[in-house]
N, C-alpha and C positions, 0 to 999 in steps of 0.2 A: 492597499488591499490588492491581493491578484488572485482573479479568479479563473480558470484552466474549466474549457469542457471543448467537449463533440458533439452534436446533434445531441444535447439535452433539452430541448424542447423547453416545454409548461415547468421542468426542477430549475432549469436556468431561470427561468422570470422569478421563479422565490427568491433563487439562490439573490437575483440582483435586487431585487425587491427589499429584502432582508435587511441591505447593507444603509447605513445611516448616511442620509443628502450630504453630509459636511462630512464623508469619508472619501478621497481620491480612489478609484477603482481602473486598473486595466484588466482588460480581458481579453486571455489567449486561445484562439480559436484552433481546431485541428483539425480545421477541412469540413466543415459542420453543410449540412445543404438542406439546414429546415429554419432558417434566417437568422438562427442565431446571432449572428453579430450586427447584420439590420437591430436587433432589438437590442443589442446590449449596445449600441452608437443611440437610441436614442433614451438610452438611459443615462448619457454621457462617458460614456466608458472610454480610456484609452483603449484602442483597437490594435493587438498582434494577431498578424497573421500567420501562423507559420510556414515557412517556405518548403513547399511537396518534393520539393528534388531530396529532403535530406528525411529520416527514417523520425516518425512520432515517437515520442516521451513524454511521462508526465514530467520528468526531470526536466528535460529542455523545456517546457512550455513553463513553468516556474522560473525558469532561468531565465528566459524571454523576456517574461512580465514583469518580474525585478529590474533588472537593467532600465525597462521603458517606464517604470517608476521613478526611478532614479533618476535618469536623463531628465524628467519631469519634475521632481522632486527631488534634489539631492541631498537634501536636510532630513528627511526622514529619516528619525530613529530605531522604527522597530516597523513589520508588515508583516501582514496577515494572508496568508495563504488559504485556500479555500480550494475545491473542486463545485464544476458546475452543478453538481446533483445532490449539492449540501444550502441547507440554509444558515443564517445565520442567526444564533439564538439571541433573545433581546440581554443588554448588561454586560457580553459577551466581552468584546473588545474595551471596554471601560477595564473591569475585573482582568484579560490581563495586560493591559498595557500599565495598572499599576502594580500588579505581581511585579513584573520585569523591569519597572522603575525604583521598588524595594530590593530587589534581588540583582544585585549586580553582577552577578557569578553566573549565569542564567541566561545561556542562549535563545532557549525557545521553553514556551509554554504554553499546554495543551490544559483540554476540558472532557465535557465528559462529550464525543458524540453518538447521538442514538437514531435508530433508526425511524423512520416517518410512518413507516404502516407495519410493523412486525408482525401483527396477528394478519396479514393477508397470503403469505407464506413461508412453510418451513425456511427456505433459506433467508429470508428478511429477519426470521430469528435469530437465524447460526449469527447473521452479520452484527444483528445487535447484541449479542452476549460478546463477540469479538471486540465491539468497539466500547464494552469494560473493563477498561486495564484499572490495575491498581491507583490508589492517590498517591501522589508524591515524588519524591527524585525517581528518572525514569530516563533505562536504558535507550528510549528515543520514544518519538511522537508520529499523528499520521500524516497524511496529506492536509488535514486542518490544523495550525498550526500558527502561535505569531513568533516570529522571530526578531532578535537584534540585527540591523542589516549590516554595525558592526562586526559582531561574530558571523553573516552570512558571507562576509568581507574577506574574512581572513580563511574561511574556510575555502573558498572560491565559490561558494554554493554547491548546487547539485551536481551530482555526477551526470551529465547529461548522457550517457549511452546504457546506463541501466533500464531495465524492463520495468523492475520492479525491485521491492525494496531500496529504493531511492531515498526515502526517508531515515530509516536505522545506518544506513552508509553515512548519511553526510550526519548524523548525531553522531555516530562512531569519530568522525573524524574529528569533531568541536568537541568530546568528552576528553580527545588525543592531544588538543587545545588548551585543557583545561578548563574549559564551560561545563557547565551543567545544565540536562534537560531537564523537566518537570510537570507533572498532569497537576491540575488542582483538582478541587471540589466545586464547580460548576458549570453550567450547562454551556457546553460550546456552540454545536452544529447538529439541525437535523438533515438525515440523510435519508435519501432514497433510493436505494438500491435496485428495485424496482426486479428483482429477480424471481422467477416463478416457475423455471424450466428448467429439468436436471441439464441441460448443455448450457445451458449457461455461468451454472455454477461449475460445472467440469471445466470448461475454458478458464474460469478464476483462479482454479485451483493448479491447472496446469501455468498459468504463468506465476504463480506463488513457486511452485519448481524450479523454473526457469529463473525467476529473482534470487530463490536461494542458492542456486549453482552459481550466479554472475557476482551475487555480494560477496558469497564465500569466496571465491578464488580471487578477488580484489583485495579484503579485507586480512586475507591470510599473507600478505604480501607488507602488511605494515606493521605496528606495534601492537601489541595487546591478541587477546587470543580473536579469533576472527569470528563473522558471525556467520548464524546458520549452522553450524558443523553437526547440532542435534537435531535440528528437521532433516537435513541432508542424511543424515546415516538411519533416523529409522523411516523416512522414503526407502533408502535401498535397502533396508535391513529388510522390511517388512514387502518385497519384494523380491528384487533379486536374490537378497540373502535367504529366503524361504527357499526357494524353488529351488538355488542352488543346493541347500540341502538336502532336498528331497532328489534330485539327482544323486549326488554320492552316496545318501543309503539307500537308493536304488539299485545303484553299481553293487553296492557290497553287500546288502539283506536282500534284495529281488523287490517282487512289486509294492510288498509290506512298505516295505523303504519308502517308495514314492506315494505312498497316504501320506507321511507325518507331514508334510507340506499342507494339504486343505486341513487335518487336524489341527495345525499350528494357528493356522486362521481363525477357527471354528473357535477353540480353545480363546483365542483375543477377543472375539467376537461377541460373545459369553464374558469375560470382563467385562468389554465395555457396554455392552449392555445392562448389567447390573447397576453398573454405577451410572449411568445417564439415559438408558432406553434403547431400544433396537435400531431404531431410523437412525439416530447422530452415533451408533457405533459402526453401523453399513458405512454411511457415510467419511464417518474417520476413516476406516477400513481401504473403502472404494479410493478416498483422495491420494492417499500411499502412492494409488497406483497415478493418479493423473499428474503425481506433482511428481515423480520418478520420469515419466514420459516429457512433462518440463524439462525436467535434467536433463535429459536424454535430448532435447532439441538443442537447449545451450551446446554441450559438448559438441554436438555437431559444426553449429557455427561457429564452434573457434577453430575445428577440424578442415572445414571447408573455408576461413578466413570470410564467411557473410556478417553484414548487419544487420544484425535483426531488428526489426520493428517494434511498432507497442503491440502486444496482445488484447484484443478486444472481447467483452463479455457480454456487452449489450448491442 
């Protein structure tokens, strides 16, 4: 088991709480300064620290924790990935480490996870309708997740310099392998999101941008079609491309011209509210704009040749 957090407090004690005495656990700390790792050493935890000279990841800090798995265990057949601010559901890792012992074709194998308090805010909703994907073969899986450390092997693991979408990149690459991912029918992880402040989720959303700008232009570079390309265009579609519009029939009908831009809006807005409510259509609406400004930072930093860091929400 390797479980990844930063100052998760009181979700880390579930998170370690959770996990079964007769289950080996490391845990990758990311500069945490509310004792975190005090409590997860006396939980018996392998302890990584990660090293502050080099830029956080949840990539890297998965990558960490494998490796110091490994070194400690090098017979381990399959491991369970986890984030500190998930529990882990009971049966959980029984259910799939026999999935993946029948399915030999089967790099990794996902459950359902749900959120811990969804009625305490709109966005603890949005996160728990996210975190239900369909059952079955499955273009990738999240941050919770058990995987073969065979396939984790050959794949090299994580991309460690991705922001985000770190997970759909290295399933991309093990699906380019030949493996196959997979969600089942049941109960993985509970999670706590713990989000109750529109800047909070705006920062979420803007490094969901920034993931899909850095996987797309990795992923467009190998075999198979690349990911992201449909977030990524109606981000700017539904931004840039608006406004662009309404500039050129400015230019060429006058001011008329520069309404059909907020009309353009107004008019999606009115969809999406029909079909799901007004709040989660503002919202879709509004994130266009935060995960565009993502993008907008990536290209910067490949512009200015920086590394960028993890994006934080909490």
């Amino acid at each position: 088991m390797v479980a990844i957090g930063r100052n998760e407090g009181e979700r880390l004690r579930h998170c370690l709480q959770s996990i079964p005495e007769n289950v080996p656990v490391a845990y990758v700390d990311s500069a945490s300064t509310d004792g975190s790792v005090v409590y997860a050493r006396t939980r018996g935890a392998e302890i990584v620290e990660l090293d502050l000279s080099r830029p956080f990841t949840a990539a890297r800090a998965r990558n960490e924790g494998l490796q110091a798995m490994l070194r400690k265990w090098p017979r381990l057949e399959y491991i369970q990935f986890v984030d500190g601010d998930c529990e882990i559901e009971e049966g959980w890792l029984g259910a799939a480490e026999r999935f993946l012992s029948s399915e030999q074709s089967v790099a990794a194998v996902c459950g359902r996870r749900r959120e811990r308090y969804p009625e305490r805010s709109f966005y603890n909703r949005l996160c728990d309708a996210e975190w239900n994907t369909p059952v079955g073969e499955a273009d990738a899986c999240g941050g919770d997740a058990m995987f073969r450390t065979d396939a984790l092997a050959q794949a090299r693991g994580y991309d460690h310099t991705l922001i985000a979408g770190e997970e759909p990149e290295l399933c991309h690459r093990l699906r380019g392998l030949g493996w196959r991912v997979w969600r089942i029918d049941h109960p993985m992880t509970i999670h706590d999101a713990d989000m109750h402040r529109t800047r909070q989720w705006w920062m979420r959303t803007v490094r969901s941008g920034f993931g899909y700008a850095q996987v797309w232009r990795k992923t467009r570079q190998g075999l198979g079609r690349p990911l992201y390309g449909r977030q990524l265009f109606s981000a700017l579609a539904w931004t840039a491309g608006v406004a662009l519009v309404g500039i050129l029939l400015g230019m060429l009908i006058g001011p008329v011209g520069l309404a059909i831009a907020p009309m353009l809006w107004l008019l999606q807005f009115g969809r999406l509210a029909l079909r799901g409510g007004a709040r989660p259509a503002l919202h879709t609406l509004a994130g266009k704009v935060a995960e565009t400004i993502g993008v907008l930072r990536y290209a910067w930093s490949v512009i200015a040749s920086t590394k960028p860091g993890a994006i934080f929400y909490k």
